[in-house]
Short mmCIF file of the C-alpha atoms (twelve columns), coordinates in Angstrom:
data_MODEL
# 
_entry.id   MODEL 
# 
loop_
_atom_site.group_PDB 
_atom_site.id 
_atom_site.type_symbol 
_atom_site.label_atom_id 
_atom_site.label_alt_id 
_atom_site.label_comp_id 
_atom_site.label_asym_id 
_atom_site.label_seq_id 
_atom_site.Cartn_x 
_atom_site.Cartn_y 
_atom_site.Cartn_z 
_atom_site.pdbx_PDB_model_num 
ATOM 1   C CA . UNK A 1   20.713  7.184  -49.356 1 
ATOM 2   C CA . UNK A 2   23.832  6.284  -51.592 1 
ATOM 3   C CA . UNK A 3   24.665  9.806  -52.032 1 
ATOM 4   C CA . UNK A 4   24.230  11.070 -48.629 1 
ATOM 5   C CA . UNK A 5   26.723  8.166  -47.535 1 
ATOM 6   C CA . UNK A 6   29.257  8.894  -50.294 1 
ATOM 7   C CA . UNK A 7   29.021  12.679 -49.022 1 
ATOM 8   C CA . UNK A 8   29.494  11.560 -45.674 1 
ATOM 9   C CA . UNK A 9   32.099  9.689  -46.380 1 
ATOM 10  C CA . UNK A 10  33.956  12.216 -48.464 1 
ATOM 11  C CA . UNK A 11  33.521  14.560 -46.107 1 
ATOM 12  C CA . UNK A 12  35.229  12.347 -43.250 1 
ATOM 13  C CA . UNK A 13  38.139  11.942 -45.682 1 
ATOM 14  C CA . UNK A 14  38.528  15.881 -46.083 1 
ATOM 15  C CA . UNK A 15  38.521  16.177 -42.498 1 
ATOM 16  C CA . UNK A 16  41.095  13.258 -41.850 1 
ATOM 17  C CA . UNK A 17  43.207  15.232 -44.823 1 
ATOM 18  C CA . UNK A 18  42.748  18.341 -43.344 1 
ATOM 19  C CA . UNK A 19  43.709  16.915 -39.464 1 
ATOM 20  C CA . UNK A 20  46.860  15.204 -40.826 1 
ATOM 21  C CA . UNK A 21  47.854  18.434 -42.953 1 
ATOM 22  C CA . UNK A 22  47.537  20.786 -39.973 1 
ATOM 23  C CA . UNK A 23  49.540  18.887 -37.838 1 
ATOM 24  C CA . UNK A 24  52.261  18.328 -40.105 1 
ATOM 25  C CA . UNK A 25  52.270  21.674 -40.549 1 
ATOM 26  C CA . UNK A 26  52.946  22.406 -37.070 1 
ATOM 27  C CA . UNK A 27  55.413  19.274 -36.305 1 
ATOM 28  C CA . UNK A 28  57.403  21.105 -39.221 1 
ATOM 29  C CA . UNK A 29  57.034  24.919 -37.706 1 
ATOM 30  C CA . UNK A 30  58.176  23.257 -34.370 1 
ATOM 31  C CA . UNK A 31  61.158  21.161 -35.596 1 
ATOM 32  C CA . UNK A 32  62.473  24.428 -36.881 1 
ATOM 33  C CA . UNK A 33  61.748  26.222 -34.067 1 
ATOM 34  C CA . UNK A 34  64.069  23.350 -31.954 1 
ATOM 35  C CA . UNK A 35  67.245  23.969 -34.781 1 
ATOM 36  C CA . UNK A 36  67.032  27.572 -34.230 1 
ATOM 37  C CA . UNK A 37  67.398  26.676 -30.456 1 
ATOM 38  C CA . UNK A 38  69.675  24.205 -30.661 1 
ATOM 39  C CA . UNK A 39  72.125  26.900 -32.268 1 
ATOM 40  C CA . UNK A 40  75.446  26.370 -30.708 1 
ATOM 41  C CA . UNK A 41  77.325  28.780 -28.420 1 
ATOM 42  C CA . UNK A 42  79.911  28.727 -31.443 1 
ATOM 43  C CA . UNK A 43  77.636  29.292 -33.926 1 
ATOM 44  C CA . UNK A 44  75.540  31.991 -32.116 1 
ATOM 45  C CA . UNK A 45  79.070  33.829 -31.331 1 
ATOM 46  C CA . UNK A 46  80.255  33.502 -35.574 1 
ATOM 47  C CA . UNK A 47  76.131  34.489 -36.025 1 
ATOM 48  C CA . UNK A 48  76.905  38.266 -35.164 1 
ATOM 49  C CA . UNK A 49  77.387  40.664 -38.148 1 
ATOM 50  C CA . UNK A 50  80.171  43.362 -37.004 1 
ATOM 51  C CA . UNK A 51  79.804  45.364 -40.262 1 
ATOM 52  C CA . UNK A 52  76.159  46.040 -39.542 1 
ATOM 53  C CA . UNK A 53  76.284  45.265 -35.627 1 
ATOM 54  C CA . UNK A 54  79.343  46.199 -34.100 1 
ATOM 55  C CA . UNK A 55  79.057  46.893 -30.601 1 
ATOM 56  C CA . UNK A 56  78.756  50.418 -29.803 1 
ATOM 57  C CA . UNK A 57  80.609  50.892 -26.688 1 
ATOM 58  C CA . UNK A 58  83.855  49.883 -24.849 1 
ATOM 59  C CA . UNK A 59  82.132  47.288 -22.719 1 
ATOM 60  C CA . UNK A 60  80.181  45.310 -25.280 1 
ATOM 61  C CA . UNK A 61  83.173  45.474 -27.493 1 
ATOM 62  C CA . UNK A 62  84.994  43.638 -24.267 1 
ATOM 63  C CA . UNK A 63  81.485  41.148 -23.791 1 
ATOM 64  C CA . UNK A 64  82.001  39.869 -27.529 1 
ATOM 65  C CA . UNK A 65  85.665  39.632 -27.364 1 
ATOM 66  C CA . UNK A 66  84.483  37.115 -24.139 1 
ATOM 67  C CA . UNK A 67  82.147  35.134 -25.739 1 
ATOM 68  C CA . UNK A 68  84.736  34.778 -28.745 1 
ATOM 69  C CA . UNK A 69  87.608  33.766 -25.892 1 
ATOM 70  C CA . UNK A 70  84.753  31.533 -24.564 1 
ATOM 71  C CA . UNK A 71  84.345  29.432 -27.814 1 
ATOM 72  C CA . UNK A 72  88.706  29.538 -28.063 1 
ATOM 73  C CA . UNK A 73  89.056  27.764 -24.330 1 
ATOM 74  C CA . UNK A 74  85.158  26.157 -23.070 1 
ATOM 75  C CA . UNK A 75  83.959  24.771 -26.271 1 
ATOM 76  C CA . UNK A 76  85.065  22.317 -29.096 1 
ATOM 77  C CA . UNK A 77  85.249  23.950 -32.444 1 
ATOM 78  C CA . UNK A 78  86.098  22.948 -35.754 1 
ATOM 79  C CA . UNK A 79  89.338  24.138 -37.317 1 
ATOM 80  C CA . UNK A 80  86.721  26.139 -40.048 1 
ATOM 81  C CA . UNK A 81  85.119  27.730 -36.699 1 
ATOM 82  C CA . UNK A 82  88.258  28.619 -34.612 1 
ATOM 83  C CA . UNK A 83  89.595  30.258 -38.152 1 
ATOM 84  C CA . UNK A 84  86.156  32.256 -38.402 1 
ATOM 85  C CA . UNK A 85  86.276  33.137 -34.417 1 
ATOM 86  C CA . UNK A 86  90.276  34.267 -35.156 1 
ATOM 87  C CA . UNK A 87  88.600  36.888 -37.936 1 
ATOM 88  C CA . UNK A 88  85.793  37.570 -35.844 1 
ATOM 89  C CA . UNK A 89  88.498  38.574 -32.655 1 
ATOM 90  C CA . UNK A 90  90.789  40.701 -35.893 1 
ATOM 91  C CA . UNK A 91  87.898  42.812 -36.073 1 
ATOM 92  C CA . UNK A 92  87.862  44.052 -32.630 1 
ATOM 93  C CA . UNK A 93  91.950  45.132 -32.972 1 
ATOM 94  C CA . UNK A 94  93.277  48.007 -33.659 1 
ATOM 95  C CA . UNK A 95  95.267  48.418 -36.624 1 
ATOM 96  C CA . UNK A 96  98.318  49.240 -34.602 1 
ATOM 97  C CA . UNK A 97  98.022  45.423 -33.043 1 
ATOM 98  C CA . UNK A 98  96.919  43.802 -36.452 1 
ATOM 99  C CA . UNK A 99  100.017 44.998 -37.656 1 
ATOM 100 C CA . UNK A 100 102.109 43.735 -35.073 1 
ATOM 101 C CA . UNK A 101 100.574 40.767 -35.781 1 
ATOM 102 C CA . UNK A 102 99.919  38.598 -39.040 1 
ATOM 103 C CA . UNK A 103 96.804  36.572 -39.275 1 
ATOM 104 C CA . UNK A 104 99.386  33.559 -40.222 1 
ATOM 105 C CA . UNK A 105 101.432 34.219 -36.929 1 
ATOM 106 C CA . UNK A 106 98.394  35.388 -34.189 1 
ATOM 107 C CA . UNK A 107 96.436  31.740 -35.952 1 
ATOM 108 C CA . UNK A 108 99.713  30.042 -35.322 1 
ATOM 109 C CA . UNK A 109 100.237 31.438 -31.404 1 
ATOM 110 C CA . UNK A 110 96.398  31.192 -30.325 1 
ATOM 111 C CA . UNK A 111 95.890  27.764 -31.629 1 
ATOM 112 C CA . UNK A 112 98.985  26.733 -29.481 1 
ATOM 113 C CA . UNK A 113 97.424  28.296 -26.303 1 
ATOM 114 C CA . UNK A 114 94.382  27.181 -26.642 1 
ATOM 115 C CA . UNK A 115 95.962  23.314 -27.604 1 
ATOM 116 C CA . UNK A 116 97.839  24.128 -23.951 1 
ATOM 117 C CA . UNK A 117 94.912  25.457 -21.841 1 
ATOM 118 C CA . UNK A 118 92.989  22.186 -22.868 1 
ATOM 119 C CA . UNK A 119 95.705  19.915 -22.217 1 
ATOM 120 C CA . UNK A 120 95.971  21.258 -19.128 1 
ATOM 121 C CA . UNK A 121 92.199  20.983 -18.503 1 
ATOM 122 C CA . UNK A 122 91.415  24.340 -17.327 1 
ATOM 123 C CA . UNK A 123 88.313  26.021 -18.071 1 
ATOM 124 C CA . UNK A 124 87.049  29.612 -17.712 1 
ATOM 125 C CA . UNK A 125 84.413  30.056 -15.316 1 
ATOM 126 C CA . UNK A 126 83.889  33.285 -15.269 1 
ATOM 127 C CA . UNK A 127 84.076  36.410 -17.179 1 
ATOM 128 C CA . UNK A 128 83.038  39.759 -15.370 1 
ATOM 129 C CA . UNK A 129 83.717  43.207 -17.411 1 
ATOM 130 C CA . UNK A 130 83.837  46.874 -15.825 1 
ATOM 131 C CA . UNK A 131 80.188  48.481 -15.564 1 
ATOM 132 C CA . UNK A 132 79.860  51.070 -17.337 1 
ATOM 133 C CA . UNK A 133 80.580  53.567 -14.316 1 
ATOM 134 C CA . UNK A 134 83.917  52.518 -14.134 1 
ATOM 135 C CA . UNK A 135 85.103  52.723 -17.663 1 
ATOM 136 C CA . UNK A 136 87.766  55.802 -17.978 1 
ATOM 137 C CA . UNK A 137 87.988  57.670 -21.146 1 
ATOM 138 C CA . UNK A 138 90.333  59.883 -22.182 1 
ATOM 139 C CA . UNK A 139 91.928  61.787 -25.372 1 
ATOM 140 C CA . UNK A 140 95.833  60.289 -26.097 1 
ATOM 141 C CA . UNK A 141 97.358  61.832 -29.169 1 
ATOM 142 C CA . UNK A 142 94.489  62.515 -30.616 1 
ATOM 143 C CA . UNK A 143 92.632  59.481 -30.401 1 
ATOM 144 C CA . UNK A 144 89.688  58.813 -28.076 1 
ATOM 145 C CA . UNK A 145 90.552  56.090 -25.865 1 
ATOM 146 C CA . UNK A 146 88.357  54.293 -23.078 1 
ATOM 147 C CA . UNK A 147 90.100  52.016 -20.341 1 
ATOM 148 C CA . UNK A 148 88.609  49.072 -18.066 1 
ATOM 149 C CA . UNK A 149 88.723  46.108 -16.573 1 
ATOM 150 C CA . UNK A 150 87.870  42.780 -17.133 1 
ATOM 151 C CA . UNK A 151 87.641  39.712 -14.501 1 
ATOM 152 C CA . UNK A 152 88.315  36.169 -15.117 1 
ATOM 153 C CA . UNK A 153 87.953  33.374 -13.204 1 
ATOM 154 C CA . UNK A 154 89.960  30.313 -14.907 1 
ATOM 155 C CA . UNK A 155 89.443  26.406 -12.745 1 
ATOM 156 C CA . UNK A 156 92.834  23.883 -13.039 1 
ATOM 157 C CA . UNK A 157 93.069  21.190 -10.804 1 
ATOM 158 C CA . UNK A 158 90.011  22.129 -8.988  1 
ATOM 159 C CA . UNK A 159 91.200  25.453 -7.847  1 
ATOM 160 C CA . UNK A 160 89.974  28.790 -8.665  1 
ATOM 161 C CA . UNK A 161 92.796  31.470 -10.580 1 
ATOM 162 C CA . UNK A 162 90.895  34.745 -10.674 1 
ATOM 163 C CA . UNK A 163 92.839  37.294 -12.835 1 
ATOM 164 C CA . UNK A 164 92.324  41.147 -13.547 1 
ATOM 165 C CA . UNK A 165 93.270  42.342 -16.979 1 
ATOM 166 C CA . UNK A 166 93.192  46.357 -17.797 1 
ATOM 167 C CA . UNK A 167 92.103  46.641 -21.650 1 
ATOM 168 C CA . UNK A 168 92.635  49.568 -23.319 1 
ATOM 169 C CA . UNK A 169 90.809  51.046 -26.495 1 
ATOM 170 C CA . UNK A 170 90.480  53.423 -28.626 1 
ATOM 171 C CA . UNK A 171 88.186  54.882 -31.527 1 
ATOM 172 C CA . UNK A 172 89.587  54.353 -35.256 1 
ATOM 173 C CA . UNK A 173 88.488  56.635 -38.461 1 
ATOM 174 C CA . UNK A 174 85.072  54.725 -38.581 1 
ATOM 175 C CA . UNK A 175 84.440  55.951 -34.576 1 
ATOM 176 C CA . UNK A 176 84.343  51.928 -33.932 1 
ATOM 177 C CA . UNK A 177 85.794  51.153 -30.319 1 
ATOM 178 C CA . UNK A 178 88.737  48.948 -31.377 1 
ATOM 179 C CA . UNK A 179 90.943  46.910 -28.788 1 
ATOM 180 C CA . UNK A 180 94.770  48.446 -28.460 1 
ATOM 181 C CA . UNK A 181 96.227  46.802 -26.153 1 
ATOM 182 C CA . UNK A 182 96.224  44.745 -22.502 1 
ATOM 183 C CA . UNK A 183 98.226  44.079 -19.573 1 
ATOM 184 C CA . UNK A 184 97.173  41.757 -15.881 1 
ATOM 185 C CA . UNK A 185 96.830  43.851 -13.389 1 
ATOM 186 C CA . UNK A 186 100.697 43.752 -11.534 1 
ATOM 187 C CA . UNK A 187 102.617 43.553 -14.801 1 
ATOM 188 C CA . UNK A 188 104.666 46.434 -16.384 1 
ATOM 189 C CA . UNK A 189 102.992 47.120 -19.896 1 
ATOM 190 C CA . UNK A 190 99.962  46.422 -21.933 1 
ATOM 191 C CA . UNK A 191 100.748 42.869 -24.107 1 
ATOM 192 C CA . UNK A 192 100.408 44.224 -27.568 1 
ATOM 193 C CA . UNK A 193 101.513 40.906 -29.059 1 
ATOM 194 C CA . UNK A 194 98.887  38.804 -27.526 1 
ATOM 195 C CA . UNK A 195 95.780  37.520 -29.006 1 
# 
């Protein structure tokens, strides 16, 4: 009788071991589960690799530069994040802008406009590019160049600002869609100094 009670009991033991083990187990595979979710709209926007996932057309080049201009002017970021997010945005410019502009001096201008945009608590409610119908392309010296629009809708003092800007683009050496220049709809020439 002594044994069959110790194997009972050793058995009840396993079991308990076993119970306790599986759900640990899963509390751990679910906690992890919640970080990857609780990813930040920051950190999902630095998350994207442009040397092995660079968007592929004209319009998705235009989406990421949103979501980057997103994280600038909706969300609080770190100075390490907004310096990451100012490389990330350097990718999608064409050489011709990057050298208009020094990383030192673009850092310099788009942390004062964003510092301005915040102080003046506006926020950017919407973001609406060109479908894909209504991008233009066309061949300018040489270069393959795509043009399109882009709406924004920005909120200050509880009124609604929409704006239209006209980006245009063009391929570089590596065939990557690379931003060249922009201009709101009304003005007189694309702003090649700008962000």
């Amino acid at each position: 009788m002594k044994k069959s009670a110790t194997r009972f009991t050793v058995i009840i033991i396993l079991a308990i071991v076993a119970v306790v083990g599986y759900y640990a187990y899963l509390s751990n595979k679910t906690r992890s589960a919640r970080e990857d979710e609780s990813m930040t709209f920051v950190e999902s926007t630095l998350s994207r690799n442009l040397v092995s996932n660079y968007p592929p057309t004209p319009k998705e080049v235009l989406r990421y530069y949103n979501e980057i201009q997103k994280c600038f002017y909706n969300e609080e970021c770190t100075k390490e994040e907004t310096e990451a997010l100012i490389l990330k945005l350097r990718d999608l410019l064409d050489q011709d802008l990057l050298d208009q502009n020094s990383l030192a001096m673009h850092t310099i201008r788009l942390e004062g406009e964003i510092k301005e945009f915040k102080e003046k608590k506006r926020t950017i409610t919407g973001m609406s590019v060109s479908s894909s119908a209504n991008v233009i392309y066309d061949t300018v010296d040489g270069y393959e160049c795509a043009k399109l629009n882009c709406d924004y809708n920005i909120m200050e003092d509880g009124k609604s600002n929409p704006t239209t800007q006209v980006f245009l683009l063009r391929k570089d050496s590596g065939r990557k869609w690379k931003i060249y220049g922009w201009k709101i709809l009304g003005t007189e020439q694309a702003d090649l100094a700008s962000e």
